[in-house]
N, CA, C and O atoms as a Tinker XYZ file with bonds, in Angstrom:
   460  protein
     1  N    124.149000   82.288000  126.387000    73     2
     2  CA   123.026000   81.834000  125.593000    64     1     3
     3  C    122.777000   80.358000  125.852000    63     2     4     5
     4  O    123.742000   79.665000  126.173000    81     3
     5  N    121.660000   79.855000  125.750000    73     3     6
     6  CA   121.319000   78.663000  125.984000    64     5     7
     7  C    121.429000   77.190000  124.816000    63     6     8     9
     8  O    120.611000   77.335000  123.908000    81     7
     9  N    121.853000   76.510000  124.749000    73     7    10
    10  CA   121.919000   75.761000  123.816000    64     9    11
    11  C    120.536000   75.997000  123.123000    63    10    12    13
    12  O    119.643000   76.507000  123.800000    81    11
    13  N    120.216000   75.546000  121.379000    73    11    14
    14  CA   118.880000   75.877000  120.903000    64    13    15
    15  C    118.530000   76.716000  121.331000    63    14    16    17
    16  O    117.299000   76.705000  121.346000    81    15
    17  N    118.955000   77.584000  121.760000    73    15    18
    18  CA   117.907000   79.348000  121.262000    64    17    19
    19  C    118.082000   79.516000  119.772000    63    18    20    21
    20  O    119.112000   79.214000  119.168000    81    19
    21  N    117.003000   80.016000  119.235000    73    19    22
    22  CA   116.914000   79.901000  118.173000    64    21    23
    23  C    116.982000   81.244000  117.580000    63    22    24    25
    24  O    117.017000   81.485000  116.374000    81    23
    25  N    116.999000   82.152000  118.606000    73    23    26
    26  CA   117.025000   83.885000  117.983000    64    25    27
    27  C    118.344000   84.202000  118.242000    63    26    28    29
    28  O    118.994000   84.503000  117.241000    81    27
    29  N    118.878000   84.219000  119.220000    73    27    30
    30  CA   120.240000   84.914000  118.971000    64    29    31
    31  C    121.502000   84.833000  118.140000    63    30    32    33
    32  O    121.840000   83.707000  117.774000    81    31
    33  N    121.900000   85.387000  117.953000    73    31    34
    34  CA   122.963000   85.012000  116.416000    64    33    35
    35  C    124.350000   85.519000  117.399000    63    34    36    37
    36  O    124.610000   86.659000  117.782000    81    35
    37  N    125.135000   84.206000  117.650000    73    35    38
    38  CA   125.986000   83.892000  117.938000    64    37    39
    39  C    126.980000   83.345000  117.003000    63    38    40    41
    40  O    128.108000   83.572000  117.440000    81    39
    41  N    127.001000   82.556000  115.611000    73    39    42
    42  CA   127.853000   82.331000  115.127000    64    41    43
    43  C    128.760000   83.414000  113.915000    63    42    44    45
    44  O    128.026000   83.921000  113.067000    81    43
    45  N    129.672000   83.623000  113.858000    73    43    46
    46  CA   130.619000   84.419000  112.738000    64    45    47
    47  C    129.923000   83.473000  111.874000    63    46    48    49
    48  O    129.391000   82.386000  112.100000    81    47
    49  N    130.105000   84.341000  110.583000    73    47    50
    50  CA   130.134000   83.338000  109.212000    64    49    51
    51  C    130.959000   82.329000  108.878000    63    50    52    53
    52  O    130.646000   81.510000  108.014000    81    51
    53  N    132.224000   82.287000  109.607000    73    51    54
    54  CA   132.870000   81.038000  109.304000    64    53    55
    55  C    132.103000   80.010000  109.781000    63    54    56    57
    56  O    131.608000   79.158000  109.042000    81    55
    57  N    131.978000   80.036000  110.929000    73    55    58
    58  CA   131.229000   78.795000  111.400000    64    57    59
    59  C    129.483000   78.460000  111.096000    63    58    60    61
    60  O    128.789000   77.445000  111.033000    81    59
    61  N    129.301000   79.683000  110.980000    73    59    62
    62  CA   128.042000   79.274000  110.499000    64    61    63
    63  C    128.452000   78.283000  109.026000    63    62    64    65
    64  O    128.123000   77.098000  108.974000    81    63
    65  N    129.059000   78.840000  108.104000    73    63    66
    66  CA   129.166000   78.264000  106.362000    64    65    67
    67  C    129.355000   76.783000  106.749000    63    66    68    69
    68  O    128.857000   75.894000  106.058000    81    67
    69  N    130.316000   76.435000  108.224000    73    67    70
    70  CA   130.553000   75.027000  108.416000    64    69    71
    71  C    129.231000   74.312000  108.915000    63    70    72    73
    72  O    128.775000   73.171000  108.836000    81    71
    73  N    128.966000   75.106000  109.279000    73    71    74
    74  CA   127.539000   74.330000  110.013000    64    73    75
    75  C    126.256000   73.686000  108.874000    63    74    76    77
    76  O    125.669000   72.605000  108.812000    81    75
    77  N    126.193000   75.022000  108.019000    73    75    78
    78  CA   125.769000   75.165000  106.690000    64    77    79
    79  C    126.177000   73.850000  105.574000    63    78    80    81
    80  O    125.535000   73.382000  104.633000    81    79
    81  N    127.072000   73.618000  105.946000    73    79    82
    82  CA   128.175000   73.260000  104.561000    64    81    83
    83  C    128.352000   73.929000  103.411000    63    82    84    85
    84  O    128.519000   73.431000  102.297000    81    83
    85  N    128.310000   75.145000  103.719000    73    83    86
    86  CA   128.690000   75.948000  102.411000    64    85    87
    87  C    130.447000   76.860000  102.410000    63    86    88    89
    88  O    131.450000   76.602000  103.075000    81    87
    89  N    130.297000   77.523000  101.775000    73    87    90
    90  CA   131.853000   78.653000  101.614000    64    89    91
    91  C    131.224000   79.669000  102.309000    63    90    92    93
    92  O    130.006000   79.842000  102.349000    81    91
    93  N    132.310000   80.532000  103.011000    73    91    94
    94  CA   131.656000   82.046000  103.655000    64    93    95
    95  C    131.293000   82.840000  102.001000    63    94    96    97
    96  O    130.259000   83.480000  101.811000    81    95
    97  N    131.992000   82.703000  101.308000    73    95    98
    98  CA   131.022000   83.477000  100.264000    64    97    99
    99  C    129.988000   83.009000   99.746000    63    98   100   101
   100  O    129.453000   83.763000   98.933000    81    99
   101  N    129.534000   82.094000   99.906000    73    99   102
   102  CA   128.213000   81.382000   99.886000    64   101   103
   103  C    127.255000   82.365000  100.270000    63   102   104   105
   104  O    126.493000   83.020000   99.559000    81   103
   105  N    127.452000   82.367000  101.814000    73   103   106
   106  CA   126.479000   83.241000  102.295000    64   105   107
   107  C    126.727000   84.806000  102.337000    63   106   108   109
   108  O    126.089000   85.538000  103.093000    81   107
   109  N    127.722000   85.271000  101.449000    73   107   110
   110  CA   127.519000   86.586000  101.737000    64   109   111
   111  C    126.600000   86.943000   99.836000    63   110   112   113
   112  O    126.246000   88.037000   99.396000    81   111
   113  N    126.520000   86.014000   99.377000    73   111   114
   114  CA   125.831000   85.515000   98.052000    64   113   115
   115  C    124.346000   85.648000   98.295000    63   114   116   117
   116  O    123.546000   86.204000   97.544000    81   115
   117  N    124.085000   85.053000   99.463000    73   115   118
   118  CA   122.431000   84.494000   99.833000    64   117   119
   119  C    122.099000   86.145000  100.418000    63   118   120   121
   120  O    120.991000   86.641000  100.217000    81   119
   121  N    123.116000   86.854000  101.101000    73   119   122
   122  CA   122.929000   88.015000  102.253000    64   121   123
   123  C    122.327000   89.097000  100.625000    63   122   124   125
   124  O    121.219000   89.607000  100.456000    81   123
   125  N    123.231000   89.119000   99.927000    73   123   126
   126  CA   123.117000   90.276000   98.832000    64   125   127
   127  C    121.736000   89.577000   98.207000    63   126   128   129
   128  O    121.035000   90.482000   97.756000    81   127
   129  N    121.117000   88.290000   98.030000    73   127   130
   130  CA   119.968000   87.742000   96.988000    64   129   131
   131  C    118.766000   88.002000   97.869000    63   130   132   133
   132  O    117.670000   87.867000   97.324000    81   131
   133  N    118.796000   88.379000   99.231000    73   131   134
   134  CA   118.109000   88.726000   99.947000    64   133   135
   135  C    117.370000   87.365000  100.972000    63   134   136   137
   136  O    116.314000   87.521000  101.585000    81   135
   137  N    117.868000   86.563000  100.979000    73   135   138
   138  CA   117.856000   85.244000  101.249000    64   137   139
   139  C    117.657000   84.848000  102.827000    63   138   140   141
   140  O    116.823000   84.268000  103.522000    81   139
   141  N    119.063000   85.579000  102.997000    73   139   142
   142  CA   118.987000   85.586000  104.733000    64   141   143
   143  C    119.766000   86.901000  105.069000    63   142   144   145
   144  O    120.647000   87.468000  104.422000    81   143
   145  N    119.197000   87.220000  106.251000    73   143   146
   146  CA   119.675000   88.301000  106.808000    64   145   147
   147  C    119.903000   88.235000  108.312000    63   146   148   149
   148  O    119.073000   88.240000  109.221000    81   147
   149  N    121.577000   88.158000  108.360000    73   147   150
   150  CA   122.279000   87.975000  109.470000    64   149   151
   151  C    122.133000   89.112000  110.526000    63   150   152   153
   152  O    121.696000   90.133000  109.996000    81   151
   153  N    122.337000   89.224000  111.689000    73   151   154
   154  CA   122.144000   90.054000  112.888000    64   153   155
   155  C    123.672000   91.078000  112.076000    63   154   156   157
   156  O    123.992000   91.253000  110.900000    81   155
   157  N    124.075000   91.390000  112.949000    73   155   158
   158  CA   125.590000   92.208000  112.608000    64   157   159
   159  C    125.940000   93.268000  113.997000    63   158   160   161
   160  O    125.169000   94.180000  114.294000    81   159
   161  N    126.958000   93.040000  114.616000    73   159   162
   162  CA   127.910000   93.385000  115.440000    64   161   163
   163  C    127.659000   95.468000  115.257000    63   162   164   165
   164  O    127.106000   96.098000  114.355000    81   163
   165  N    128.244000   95.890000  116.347000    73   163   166
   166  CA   128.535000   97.044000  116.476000    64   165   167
   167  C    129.138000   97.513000  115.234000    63   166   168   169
   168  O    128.903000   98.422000  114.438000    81   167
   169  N    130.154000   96.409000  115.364000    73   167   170
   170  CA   131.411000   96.807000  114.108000    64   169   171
   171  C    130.634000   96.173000  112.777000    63   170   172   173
   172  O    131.473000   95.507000  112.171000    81   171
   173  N    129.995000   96.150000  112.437000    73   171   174
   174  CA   129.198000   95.281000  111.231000    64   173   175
   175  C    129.685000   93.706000  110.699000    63   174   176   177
   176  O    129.379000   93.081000  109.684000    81   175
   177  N    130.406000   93.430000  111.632000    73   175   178
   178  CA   130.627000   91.499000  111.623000    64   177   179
   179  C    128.848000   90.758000  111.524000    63   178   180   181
   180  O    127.822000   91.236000  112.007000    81   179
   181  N    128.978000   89.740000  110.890000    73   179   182
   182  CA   127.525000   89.117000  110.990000    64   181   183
   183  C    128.085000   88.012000  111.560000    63   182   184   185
   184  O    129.141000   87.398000  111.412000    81   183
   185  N    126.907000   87.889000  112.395000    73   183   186
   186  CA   126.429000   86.942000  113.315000    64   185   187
   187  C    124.605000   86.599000  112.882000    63   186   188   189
   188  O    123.701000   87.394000  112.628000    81   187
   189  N    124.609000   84.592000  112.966000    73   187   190
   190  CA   124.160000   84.113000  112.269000    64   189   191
   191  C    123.492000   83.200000  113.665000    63   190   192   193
   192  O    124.161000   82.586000  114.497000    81   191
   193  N    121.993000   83.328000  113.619000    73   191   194
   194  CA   121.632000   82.294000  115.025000    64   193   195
   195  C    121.185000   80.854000  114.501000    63   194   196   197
   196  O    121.105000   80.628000  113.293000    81   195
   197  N    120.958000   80.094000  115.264000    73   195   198
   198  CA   120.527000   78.678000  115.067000    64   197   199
   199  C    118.962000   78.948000  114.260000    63   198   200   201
   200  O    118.468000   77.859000  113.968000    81   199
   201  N    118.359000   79.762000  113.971000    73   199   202
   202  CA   117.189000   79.644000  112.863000    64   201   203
   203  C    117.593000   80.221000  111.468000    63   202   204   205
   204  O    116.800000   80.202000  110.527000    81   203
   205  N    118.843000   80.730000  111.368000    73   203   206
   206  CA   119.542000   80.898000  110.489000    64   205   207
   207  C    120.056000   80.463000  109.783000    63   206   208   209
   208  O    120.276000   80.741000  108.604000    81   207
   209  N    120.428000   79.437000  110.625000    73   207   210
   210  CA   121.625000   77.999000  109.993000    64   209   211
   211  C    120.176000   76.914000  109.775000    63   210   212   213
   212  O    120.371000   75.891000  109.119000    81   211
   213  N    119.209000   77.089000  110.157000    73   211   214
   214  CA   118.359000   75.999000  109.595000    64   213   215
   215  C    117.716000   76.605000  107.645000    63   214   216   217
   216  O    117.567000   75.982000  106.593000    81   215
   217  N    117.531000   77.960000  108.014000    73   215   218
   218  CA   117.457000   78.345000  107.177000    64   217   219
   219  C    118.655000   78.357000  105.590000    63   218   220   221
   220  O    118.424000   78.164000  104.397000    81   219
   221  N    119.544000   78.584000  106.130000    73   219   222
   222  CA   121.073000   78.057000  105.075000    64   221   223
   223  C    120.559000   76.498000  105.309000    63   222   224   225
   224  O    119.683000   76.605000  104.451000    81   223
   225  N    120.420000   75.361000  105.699000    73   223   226
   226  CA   120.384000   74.512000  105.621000    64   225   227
   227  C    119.326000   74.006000  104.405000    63   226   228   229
   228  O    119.582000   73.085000  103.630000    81   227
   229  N    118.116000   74.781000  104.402000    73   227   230
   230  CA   117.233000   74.235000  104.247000    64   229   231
   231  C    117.099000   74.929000  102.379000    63   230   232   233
   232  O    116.428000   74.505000  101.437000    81   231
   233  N    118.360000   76.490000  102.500000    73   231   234
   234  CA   118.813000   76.722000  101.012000    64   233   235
   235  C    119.383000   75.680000  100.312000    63   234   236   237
   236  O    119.117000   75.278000   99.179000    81   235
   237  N    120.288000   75.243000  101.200000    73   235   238
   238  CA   120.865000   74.199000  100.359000    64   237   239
   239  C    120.389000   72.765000   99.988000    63   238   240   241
   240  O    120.948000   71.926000   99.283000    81   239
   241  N    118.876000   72.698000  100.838000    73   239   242
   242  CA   118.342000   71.390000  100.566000    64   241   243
   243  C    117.663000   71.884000   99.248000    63   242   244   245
   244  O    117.646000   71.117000   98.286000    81   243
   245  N    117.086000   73.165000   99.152000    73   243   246
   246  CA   116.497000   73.474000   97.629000    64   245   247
   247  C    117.826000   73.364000   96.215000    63   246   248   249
   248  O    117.982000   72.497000   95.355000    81   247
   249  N    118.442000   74.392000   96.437000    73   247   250
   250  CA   119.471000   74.501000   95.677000    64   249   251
   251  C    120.414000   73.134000   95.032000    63   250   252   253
   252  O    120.976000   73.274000   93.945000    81   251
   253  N    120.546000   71.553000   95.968000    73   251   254
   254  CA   120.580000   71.069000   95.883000    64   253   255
   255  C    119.406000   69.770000   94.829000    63   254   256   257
   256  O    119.520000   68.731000   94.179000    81   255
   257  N    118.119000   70.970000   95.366000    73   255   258
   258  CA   117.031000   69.589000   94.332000    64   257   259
   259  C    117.274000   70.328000   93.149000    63   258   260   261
   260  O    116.720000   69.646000   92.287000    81   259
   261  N    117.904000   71.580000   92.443000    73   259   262
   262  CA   117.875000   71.847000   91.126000    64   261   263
   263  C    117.633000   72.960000   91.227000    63   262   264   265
   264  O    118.088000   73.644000   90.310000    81   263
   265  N    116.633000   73.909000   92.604000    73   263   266
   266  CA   116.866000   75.110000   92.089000    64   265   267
   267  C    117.670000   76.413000   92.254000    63   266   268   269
   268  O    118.450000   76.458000   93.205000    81   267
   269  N    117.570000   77.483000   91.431000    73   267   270
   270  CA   118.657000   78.630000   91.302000    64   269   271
   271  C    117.598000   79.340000   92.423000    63   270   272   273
   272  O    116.391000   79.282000   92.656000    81   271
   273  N    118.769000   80.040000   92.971000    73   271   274
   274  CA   118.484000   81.324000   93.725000    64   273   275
   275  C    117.131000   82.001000   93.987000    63   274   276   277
   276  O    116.435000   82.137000   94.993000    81   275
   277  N    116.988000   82.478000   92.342000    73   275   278
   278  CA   115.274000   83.149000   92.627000    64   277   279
   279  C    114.236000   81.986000   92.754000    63   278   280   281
   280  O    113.170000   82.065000   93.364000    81   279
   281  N    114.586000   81.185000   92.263000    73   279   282
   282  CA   113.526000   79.963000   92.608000    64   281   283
   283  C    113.635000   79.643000   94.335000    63   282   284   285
   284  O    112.564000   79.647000   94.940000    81   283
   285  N    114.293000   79.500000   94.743000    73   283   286
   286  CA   114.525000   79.420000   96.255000    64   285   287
   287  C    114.175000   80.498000   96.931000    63   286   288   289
   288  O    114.205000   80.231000   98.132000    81   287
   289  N    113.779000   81.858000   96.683000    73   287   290
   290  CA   113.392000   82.507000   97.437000    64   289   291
   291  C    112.357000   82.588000   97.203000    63   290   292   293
   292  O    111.725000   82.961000   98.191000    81   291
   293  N    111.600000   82.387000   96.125000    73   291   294
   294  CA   109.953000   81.983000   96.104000    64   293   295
   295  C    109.202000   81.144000   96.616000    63   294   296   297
   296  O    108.027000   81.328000   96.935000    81   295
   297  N    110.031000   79.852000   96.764000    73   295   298
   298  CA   110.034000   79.153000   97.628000    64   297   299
   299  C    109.766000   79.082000   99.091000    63   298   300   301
   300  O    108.780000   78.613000   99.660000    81   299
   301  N    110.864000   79.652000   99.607000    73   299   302
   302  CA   111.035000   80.399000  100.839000    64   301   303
   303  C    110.266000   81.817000  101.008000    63   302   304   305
   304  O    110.503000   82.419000  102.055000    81   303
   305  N    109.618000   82.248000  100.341000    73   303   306
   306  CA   108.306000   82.900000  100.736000    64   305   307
   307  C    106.957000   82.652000  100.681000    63   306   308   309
   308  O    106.033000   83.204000  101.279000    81   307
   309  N    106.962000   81.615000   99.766000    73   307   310
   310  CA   105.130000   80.422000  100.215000    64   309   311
   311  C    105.457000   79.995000  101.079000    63   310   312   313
   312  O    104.771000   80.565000  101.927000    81   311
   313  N    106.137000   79.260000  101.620000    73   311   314
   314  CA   106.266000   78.873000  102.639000    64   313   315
   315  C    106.323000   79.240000  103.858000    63   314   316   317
   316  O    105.974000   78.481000  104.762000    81   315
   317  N    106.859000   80.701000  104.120000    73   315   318
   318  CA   106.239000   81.281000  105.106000    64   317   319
   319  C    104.614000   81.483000  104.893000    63   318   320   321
   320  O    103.681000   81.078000  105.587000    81   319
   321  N    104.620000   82.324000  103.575000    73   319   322
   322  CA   102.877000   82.354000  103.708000    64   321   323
   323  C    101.995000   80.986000  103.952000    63   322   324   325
   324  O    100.818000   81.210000  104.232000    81   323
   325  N    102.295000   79.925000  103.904000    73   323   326
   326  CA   101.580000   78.959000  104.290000    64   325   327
   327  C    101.947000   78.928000  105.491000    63   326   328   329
   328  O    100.858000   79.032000  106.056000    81   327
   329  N    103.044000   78.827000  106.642000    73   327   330
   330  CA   102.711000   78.543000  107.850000    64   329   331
   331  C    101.999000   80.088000  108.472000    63   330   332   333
   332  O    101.672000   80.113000  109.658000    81   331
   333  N    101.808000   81.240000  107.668000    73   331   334
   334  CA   101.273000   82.244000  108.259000    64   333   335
   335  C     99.560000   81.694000  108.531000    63   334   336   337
   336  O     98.819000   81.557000  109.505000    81   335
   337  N     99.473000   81.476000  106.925000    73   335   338
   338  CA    97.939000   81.057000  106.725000    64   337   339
   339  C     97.860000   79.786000  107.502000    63   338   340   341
   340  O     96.824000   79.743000  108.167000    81   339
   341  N     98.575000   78.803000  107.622000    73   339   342
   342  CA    97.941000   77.514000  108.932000    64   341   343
   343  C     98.165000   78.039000  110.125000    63   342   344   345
   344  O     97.911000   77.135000  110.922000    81   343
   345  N     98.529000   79.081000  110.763000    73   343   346
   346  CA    98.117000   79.631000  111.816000    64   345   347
   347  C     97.482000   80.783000  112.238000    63   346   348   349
   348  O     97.555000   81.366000  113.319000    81   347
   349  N     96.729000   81.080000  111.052000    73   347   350
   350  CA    95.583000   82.069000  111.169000    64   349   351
   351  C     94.413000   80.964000  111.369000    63   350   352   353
   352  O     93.603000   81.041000  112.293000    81   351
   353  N     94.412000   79.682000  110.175000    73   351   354
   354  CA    93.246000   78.852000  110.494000    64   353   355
   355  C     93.252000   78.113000  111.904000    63   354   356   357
   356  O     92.291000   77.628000  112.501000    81   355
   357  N     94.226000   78.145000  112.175000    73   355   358
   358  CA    94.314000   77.530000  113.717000    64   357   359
   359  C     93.536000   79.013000  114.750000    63   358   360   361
   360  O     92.450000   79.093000  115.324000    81   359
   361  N     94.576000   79.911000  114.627000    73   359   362
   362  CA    93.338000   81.069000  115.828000    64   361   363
   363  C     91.949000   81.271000  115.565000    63   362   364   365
   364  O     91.122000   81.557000  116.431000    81   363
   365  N     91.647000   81.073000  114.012000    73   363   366
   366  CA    90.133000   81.291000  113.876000    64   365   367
   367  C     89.112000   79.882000  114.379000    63   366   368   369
   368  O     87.892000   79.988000  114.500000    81   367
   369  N     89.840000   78.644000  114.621000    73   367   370
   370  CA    88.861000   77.419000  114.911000    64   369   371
   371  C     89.046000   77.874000  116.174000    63   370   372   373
   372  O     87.910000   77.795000  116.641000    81   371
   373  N     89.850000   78.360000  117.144000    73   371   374
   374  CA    89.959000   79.048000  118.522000    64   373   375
   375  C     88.713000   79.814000  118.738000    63   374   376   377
   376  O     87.697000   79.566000  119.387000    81   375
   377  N     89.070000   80.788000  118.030000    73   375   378
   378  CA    87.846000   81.507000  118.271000    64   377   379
   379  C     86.544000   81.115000  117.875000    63   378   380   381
   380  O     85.679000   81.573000  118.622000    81   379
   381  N     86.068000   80.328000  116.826000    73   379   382
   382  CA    85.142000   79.764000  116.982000    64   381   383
   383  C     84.670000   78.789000  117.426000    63   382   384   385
   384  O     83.504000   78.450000  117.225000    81   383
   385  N     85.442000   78.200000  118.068000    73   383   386
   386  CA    84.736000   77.036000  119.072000    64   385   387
   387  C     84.298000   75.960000  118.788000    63   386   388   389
   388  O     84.933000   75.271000  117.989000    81   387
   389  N     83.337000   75.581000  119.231000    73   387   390
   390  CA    82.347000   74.450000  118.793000    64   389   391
   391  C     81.527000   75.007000  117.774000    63   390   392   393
   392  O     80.843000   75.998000  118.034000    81   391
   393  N     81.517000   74.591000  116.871000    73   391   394
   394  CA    80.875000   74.881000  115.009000    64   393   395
   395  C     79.499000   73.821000  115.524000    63   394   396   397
   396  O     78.446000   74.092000  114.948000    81   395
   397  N     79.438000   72.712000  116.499000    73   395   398
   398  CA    78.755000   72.149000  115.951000    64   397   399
   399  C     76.755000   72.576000  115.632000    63   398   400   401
   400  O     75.766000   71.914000  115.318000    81   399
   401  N     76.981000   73.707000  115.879000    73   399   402
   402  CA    75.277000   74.678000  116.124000    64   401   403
   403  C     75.913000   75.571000  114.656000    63   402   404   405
   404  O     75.328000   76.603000  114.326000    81   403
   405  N     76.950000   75.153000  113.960000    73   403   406
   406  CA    76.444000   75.707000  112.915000    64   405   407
   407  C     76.025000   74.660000  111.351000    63   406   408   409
   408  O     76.581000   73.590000  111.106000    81   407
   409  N     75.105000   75.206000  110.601000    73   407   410
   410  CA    74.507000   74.566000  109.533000    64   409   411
   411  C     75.205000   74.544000  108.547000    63   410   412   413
   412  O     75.338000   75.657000  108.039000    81   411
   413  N     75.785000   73.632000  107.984000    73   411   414
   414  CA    75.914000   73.221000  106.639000    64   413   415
   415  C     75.251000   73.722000  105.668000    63   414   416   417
   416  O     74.047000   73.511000  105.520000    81   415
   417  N     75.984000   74.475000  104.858000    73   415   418
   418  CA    75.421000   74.846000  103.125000    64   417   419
   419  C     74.665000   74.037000  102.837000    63   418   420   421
   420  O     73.529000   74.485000  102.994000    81   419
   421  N     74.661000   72.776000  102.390000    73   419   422
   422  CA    73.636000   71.319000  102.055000    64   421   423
   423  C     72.673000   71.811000  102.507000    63   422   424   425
   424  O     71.751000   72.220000  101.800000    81   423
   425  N     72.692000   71.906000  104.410000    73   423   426
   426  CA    71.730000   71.153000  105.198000    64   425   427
   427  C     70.968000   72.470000  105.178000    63   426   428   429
   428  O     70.047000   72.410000  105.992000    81   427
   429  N     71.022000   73.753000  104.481000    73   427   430
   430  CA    70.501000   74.887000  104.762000    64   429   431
   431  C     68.982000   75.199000  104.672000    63   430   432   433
   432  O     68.569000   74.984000  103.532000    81   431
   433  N     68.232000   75.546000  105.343000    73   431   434
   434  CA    66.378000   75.557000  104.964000    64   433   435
   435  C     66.139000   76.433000  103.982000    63   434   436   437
   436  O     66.693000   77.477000  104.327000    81   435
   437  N     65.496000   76.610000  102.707000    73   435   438
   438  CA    65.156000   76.753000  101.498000    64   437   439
   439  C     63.413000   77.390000  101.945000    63   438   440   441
   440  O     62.656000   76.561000  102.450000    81   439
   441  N     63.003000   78.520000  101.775000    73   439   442
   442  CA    61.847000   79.240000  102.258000    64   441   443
   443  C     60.914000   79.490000  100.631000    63   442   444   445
   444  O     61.014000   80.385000   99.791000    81   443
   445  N     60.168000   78.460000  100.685000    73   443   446
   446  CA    59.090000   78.707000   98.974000    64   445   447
   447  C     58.240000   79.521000   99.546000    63   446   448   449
   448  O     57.705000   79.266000  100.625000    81   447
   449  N     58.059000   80.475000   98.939000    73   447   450
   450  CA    56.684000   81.438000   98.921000    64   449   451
   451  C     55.231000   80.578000   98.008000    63   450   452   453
   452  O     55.394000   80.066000   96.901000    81   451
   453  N     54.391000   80.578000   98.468000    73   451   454
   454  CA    53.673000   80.445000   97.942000    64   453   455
   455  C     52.519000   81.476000   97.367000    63   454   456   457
   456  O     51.955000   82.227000   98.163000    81   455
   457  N     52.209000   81.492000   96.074000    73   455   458
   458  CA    51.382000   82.180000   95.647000    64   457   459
   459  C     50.016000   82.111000   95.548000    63   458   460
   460  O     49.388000   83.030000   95.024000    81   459
């Protein structure tokens, strides 16, 4: 594996928890709260990749500002939905291109009938 690959899950839980700074039951805590979910071996050992350990990292930067568990995974699911939604608005300015031939609400022409 290449240094920084970020998908493959190469570390045991020991080393991940060190990497983490947490206890291995730490994360078998986060595994059951639904938090993170480790790869796992033939034999069902978990193995934990480098977006994993950012992820434990980034539990413990919440958990650390004050919040519990379910608050951290609410957390950790706007937050995906926001980088989902800033990269939907990113493919849609793709696909639309140059806006500048399109009209502004304001600037819109207003049609009076006259009677």
């Amino acid at each position: 594996m290449a240094r920084g690959d970020a998908v493959h899950a190469v570390y045991v839980i020991s080393v991940a928890a060190e990497l983490a700074g947490v206890h291995p039951q730490t994360l078998r805590i986060y595994e059951r709260k639904g938090l993170v979910m480790p790869a796992r071996t033939g034999g069902g050992s978990r193995r934990y990749s480098d977006a994993d350990i950012a992820l434990l990292r980034r539990i413990q930067d919440l958990t650390d500002e004050g919040l519990n568990l379910a608050g951290v995974k609410k957390v950790l699911a706007l937050e995906t939905k926001i980088a989902r939604l800033q990269n939907q608005i990113v493919q849609l300015e793709m696909v639309m291109g140059d806006t500048s031939s399109v009209v502004p609400l304001q600037q819109s022409v207003t049609i009076y009938k006259r009677d």
